[in-house]
N, C-alpha and C positions, 0 to 999 in steps of 0.2 A: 504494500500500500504506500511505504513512505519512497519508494523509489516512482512508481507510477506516477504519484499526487508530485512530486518535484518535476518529473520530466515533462508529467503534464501541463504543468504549470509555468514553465519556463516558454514550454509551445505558446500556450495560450499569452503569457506575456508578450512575448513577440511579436504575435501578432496584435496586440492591442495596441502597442505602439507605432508600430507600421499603419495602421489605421489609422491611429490619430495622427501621422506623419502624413498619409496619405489627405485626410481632412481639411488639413492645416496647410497642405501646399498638391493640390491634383496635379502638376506634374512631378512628385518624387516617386522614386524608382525603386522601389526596395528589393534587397537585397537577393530576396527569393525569387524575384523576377528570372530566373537564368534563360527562356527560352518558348516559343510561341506555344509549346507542352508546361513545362514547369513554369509556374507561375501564382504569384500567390494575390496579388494586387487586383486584379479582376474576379478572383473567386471572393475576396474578402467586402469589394464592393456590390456584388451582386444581392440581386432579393434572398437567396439561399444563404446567405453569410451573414444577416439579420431577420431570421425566420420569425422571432418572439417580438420585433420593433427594435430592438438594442442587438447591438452584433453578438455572435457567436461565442465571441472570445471571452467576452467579461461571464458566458456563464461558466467555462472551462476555469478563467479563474479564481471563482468563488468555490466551484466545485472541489478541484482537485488541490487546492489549500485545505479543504475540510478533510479531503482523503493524504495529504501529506498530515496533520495535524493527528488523527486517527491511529495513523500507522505509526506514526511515535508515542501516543498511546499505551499503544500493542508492544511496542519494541521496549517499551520500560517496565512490560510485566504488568499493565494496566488490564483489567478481566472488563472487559467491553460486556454491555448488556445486549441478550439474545436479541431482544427488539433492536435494537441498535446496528446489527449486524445484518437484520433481514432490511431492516432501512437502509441499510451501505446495498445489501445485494440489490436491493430495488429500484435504487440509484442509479447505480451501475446497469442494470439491463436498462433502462429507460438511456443511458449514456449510450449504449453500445446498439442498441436501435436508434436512435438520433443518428450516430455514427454510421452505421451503414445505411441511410438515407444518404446523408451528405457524401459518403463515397459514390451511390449511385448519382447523385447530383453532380457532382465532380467529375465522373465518368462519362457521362451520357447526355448530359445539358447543359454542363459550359465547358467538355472537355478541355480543362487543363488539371494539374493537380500541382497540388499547392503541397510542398515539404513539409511545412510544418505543421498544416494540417494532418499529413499523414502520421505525423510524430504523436499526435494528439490521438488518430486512429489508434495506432498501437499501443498506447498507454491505456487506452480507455475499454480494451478486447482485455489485452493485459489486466487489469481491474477487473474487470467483471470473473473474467474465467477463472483469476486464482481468489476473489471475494465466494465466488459460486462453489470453488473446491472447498475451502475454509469450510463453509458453511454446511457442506453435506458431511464432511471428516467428523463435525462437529455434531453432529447431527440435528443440528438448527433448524436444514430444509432435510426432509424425510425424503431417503433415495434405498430401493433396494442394494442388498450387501453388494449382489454380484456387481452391478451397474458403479455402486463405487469403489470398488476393488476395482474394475477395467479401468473409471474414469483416474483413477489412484496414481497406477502405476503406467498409464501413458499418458497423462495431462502435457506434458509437453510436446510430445508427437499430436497431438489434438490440436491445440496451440500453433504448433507449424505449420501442421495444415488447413486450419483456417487462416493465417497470415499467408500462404503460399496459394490458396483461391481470389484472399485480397491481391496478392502479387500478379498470378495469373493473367485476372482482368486487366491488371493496369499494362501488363504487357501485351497481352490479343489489342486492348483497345486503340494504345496510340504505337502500334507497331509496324505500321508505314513511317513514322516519327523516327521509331527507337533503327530503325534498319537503315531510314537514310543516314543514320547518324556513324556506321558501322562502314 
């Protein structure tokens, strides 16, 4: 949690300021601009990049400050209450459904993909699937033994393969991009 809730959080700063950079002067260039695929400055202006009215980013980092904040918590031997934990998991899926919206938005209606967006995707997958493991180890969320015995001892090969489906797509999608580039 406290490594997710940092990286997350760093994402999500970044791009808050890039925005208010972007606000405060429409022609700057940020940094994540690299290329007519990569690009963060048109994903972060678009309707999809303030879906709630207020941008994307300020809720990533309110979020993942509560999930850094937590996970030191956890890491000082703090015994979190069970409710507490199904609110992190619930969190979390609602984070990671968002998330894979905003990848299919990223992919498919303003194909570009923005870095650190995607930094903010993996942190937020990251989150949910080892809050989700937590939680059934613990027996918080009720899962059969054998289901979490399997889920136990491959969470990680799980894990890669849902980030290598994320990957996938982004390579099928702008792979006229990724080839002229080779």
């Amino acid at each position: 949690m406290l490594l997710t809730g940092i990286v997350g959080w760093l994402a999500s700063f970044q791009l808050t300021v890039d925005d208010w950079r972007l606000l405060r002067d429409p022609s700057y260039r940020p940094p994540c601009n690299i290329s007519p695929v990569v690009s963060c400055g048109s994903v972060m202006s678009s309707s999809q990049g303030s879906l709630f009215g207020f941008p994307n980013m300020l809720l990533g980092l309110g979020a993942f400050a509560a999930v850094a904040a937590l996970g030191i918590a956890a890491l000082t031997g703090t015994r979190l209450h069970r409710g507490l934990w199904l609110g992190l998991d619930a969190g979390a899926l609602m984070g990671v459904v968002f998330v894979h919206w905003l990848i299919a938005q990223s992919l498919y209606e303003l194909n570009k993909l923005c870095p650190y967006c995607a930094v903010v995707w993996i942190s937020t997958i990251a989150l949910f699937w080892y809050v989700t493991l937590h939680c059934l180890e613990q027996g918080i969320l009720p899962a059969p033994h054998h289901v979490l015995v399997v889920v136990r001892d491959t969470h990680w090969m799980l894990l890669g393969a849902w980030y290598g489906v994320i990957a996938l797509l982004v390579l099928t999608r702008f792979w006229p991009y990724w080839s002229s580039l080779l």
